[in-house]
C-alpha positions, 0 to 999 in steps of 0.5 A: 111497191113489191112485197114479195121475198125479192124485197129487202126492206120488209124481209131484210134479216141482216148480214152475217156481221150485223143481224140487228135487234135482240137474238132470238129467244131472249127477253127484256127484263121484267123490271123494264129498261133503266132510265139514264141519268146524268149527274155532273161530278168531280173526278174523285167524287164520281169513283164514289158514285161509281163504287156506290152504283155497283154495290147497289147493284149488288144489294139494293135494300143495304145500300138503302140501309146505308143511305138512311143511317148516312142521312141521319147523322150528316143533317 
């Protein structure tokens, strides 16, 4: 098997529409990579589920304010 610069598979840096992976100099971030979750919902729930993840996303430690406050008076 040749490994010299000629061979595509160890030395392969993509084309110029695809060149693969992350871009250079970037890094992952330091929380790590988000798990995916699948949640089954209505239509009119999921547009809450989506407002509630992207104030989340926004200000985690409100939304976990909200959460314990909607705890305690719906139960």
């Amino acid at each position: 098997m040749p490994t010299d610069k000629t061979d595509g598979r160890r030395n392969n840096h993509g084309t110029i529409g695809n060149k693969g992976g992350r871009k250079k100099g970037t890094r992952l971030d330091p929380r790590g990579q988000r798990s995916g979750h699948q949640v089954r919902a209505y239509d009119e729930e999921w547009l809450i589920i989506r407002e509630f993840i992207a104030c989340v996303r926004q200000n985690p430690e409100l939304c976990r304010n909200v959460i314990t406050y909607l705890k305690k008076h719906i139960t």
